[in-house]
C-alpha positions in Angstrom: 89.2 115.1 153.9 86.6 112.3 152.7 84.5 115.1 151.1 87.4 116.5 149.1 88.6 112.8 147.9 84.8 112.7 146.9 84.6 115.5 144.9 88.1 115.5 143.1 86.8 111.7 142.4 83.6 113.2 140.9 85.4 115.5 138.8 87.7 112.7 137.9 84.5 110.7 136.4 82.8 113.8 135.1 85.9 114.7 132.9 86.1 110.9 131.5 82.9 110.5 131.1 82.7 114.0 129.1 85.0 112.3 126.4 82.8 109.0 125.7 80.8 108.6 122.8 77.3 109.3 122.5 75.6 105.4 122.6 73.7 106.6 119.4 75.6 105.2 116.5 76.8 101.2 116.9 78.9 99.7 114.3 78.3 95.7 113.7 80.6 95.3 110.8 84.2 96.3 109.4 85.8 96.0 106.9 89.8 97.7 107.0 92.3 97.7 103.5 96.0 99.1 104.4 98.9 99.3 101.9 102.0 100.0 103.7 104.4 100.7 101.3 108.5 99.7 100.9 109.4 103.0 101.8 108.0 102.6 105.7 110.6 100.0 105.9 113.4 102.1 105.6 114.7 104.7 107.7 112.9 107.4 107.2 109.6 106.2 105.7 106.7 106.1 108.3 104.0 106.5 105.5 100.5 103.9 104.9 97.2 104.6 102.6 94.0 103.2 104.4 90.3 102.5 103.9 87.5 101.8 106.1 84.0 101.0 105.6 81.8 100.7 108.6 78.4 99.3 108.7 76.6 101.0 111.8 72.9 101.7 112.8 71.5 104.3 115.5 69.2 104.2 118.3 67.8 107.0 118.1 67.3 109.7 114.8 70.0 112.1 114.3 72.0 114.4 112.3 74.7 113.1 113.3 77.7 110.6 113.7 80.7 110.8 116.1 83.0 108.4 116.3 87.3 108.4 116.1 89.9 109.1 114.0 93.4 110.2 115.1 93.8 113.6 114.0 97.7 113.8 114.5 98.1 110.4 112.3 95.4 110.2 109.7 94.3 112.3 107.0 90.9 112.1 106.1 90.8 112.2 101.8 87.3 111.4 101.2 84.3 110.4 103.8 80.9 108.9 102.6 77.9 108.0 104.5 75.8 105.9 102.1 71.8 104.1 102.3 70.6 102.2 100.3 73.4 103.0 97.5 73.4 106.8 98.1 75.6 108.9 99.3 74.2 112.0 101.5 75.4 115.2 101.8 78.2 115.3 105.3 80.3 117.3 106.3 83.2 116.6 108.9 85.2 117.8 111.5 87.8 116.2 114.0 88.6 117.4 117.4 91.2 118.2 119.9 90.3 114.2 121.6 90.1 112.8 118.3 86.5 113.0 117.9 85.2 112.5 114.4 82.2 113.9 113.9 79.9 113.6 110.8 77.1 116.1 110.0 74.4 115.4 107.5 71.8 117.6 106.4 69.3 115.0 106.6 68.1 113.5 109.6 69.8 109.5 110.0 67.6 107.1 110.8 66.5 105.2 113.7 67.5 101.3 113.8 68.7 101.9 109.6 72.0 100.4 108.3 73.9 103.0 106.7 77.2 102.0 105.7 80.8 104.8 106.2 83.6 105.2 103.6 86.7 106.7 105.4 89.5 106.8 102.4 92.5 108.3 104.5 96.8 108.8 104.3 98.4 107.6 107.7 101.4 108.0 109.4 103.3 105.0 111.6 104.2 106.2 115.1 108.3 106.7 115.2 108.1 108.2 118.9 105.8 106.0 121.0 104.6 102.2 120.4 101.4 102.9 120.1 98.8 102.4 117.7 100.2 101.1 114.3 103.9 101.9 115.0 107.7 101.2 113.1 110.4 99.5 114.8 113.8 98.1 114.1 116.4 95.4 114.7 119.5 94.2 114.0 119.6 90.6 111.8 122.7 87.8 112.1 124.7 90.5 109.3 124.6 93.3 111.4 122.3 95.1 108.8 118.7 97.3 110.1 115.7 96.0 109.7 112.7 97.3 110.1 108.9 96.2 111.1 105.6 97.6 111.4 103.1 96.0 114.2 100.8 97.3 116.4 99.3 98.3 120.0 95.7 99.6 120.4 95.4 98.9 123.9 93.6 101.3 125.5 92.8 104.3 122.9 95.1 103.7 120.3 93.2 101.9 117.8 92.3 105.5 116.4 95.7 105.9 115.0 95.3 103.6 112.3 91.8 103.8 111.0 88.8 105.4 111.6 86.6 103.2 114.5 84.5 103.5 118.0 87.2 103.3 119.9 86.0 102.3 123.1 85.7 98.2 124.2 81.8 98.7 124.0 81.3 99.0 120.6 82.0 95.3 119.4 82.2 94.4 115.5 83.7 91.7 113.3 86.3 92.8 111.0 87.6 91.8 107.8 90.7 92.8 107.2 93.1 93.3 104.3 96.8 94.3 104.2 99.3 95.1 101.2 102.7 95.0 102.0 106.3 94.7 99.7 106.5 90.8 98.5 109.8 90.3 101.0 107.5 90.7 104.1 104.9 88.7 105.7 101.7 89.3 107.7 100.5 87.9 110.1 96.5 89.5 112.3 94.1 87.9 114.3 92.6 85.8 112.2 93.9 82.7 109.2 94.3 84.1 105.8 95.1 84.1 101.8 97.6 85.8 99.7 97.7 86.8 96.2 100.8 88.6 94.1 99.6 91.4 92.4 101.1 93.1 89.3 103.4 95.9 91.0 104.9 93.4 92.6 103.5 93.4 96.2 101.3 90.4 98.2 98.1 91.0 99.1 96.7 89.3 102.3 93.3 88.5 102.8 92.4 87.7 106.5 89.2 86.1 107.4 86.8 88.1 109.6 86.7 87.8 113.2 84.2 87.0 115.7 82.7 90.4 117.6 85.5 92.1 119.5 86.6 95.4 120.4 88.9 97.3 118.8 92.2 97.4 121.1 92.1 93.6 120.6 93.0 94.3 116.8 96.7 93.5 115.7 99.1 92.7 113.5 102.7 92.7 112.7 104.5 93.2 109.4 108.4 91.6 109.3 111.2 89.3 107.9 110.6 87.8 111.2 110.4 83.3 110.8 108.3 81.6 112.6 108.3 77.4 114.4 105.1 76.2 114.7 102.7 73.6 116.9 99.5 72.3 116.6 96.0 72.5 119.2 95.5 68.8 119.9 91.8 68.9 119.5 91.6 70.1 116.2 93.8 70.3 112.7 95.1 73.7 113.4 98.7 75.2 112.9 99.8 78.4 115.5 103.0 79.7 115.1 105.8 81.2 117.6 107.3 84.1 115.8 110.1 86.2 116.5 113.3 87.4 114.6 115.3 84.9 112.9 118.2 85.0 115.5 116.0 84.3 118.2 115.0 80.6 116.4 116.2 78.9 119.6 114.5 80.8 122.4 111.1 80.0 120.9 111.4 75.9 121.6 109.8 76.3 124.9 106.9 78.2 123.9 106.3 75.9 121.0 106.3 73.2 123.6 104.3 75.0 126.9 101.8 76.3 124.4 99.4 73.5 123.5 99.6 72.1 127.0 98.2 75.6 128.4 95.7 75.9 125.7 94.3 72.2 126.7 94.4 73.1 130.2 92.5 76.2 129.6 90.2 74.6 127.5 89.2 71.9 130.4 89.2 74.6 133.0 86.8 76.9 131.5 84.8 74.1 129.8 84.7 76.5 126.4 87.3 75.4 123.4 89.2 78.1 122.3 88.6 77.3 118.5 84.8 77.5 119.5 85.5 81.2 118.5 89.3 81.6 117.0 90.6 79.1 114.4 94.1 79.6 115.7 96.2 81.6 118.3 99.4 82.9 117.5 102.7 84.7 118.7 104.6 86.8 118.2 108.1 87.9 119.9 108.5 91.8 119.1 112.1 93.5 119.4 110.1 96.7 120.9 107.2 96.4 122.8 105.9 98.8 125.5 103.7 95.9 127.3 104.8 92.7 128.7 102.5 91.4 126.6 99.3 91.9 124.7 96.6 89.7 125.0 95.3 90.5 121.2 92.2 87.6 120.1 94.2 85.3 118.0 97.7 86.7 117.8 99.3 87.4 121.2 102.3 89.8 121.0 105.1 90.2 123.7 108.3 91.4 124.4 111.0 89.6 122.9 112.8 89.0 126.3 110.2 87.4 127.4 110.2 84.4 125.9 114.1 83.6 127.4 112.6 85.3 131.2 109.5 82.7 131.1 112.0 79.8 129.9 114.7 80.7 132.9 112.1 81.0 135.5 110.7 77.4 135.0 113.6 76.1 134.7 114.8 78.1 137.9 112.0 76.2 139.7 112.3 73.1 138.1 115.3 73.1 139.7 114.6 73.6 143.1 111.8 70.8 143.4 
């Protein structure tokens, strides 16, 4: 019996370790542009344009790239690998698991920056809730509404740009979003707006520290939003959640700064050592409890009412 759990365990690991990435090509730098479009808040929309330029290097020579892109959600338009202001000659292909896989007829360099240009057409998940996905609500009118966020925990990242999808491959990322001027957006990091002429807002987010890409979010909504401030530094978070919700959010607004200062003392590292800010976010559907994304945390909207009851619940009984 303990040889046969062995080898179906060995099989197991075989299989998973089949579908990894070759540890040739690492990426140190993105930089990711979405326009999601008024349409994709409306019933039937579920459409976004995207853009990705990765800065990677290899270990080794190659002909070569591979990396993901989710073939059942994006649309590769046009693909560039560029050095030193050149674009070589690739050609691509995209597998069964999502694997992207970039061919040049010249040999890639060893420890050389070359820099990818992934232009793409995407489509939000109406199915599941993962990767970059639509959902909807009801507001105090009875009318639908509708909001585009994110989960990329475990693979899902993949679904809404081009990336090495697995938690070893660690990058920055500078991110951009263009959404219709009624809607905010909120991702991990602080950022700018600007209007532009058609009518949309543009919003510039700063780039993160090194992370992987399942810790990537953000969330796209009407949704309002109370907010508190990290008592060691001049920072404003925000609670989040749709507008009918307002009062369930008090307690989190008050609980959060004292469990950030506590953590802060515990660990003996300050949170803003890394992240400027840490936000949250209350999401109508949400296949997690709750999703520990670097700088905006996401959750079930439930959950802020559960946490609020329970402490209360044992409040009560000291």
């Amino acid at each position: 019996m303990t040889s046969w759990c062995f080898l179906f365990l060995a099989i197991i690991l075989h299989s998973c370790a089949a579908q990894r990435l070759p540890t040739v090509a690492y990426p140190s730098a993105y930089k990711v542009s979405l326009v999601i479009p008024e349409s994709s808040f409306t019933e039937k929309g579920d459409s976004f344009t995207g853009k990705v330029e990765i800065v990677l290097a290899l270990e080794e020579a190659s002909y070569s790239i591979e990396l993901h892109a989710g073939r059942d959600y994006l649309s590769i338009a046009t693909l560039q690998v560029i050095h030193d202001g050149t674009a070589l000659h690739t050609t691509f292909t995209v597998d069964e698991n999502d694997v992207l896989t970039i061919s040049a007829t010249q040999q890639l360099l060893a420890h050389t920056d070359y820099k990818l240009v992934v232009t793409y057409d995407g489509r939000l998940s109406t199915t599941d809730m993962n990767g970059i996905y639509k959902s909807s609500y009801e507001d105090g009118t009875g009318a639908k509404k509708y909001l585009v966020t994110t989960q990329f925990e475990s693979i899902y990242a993949r679904r809404t740009f081009p990336c090495f999808d697995e938690p070893s491959f660690k990058a920055t990322f500078t991110i951009d979003i263009t959404v219709p001027q009624k809607l905010n957006a909120m991702s991990n990091t602080l950022f700018t707006t600007s209007l532009l002429p058609d009518g949309t807002t543009h919003y510039q987010f700063e780039t993160t520290p090194k992370m992987s890409t399942y810790l990537i979010a953000f969330v796209i909504s009407e949704f309002t939003c109370s907010a508190w401030n990290m008592p060691e530094v001049n920072s404003v978070n925000k609670v989040c959640s749709r507008a009918q919700k307002e009062d369930t959010r008090r307690w989190a607004v008050e609980v959060s700064p004292k469990l950030l200062s506590s953590l802060n003392t515990y660990t003996g590292i300050p949170y803003t050592s890394s992240m400027k800010k840490v936000d949250q976010v209350a999401i109508p559907d949400f296949r997690s409890g709750a999703m520990e994304n670097w700088g905006l945390i996401t959750y079930r909207q439930e959950t802020m009412k559960q946490a609020e009851d329970n402490l209360l619940h044992i409040q009560g009984a000291q």
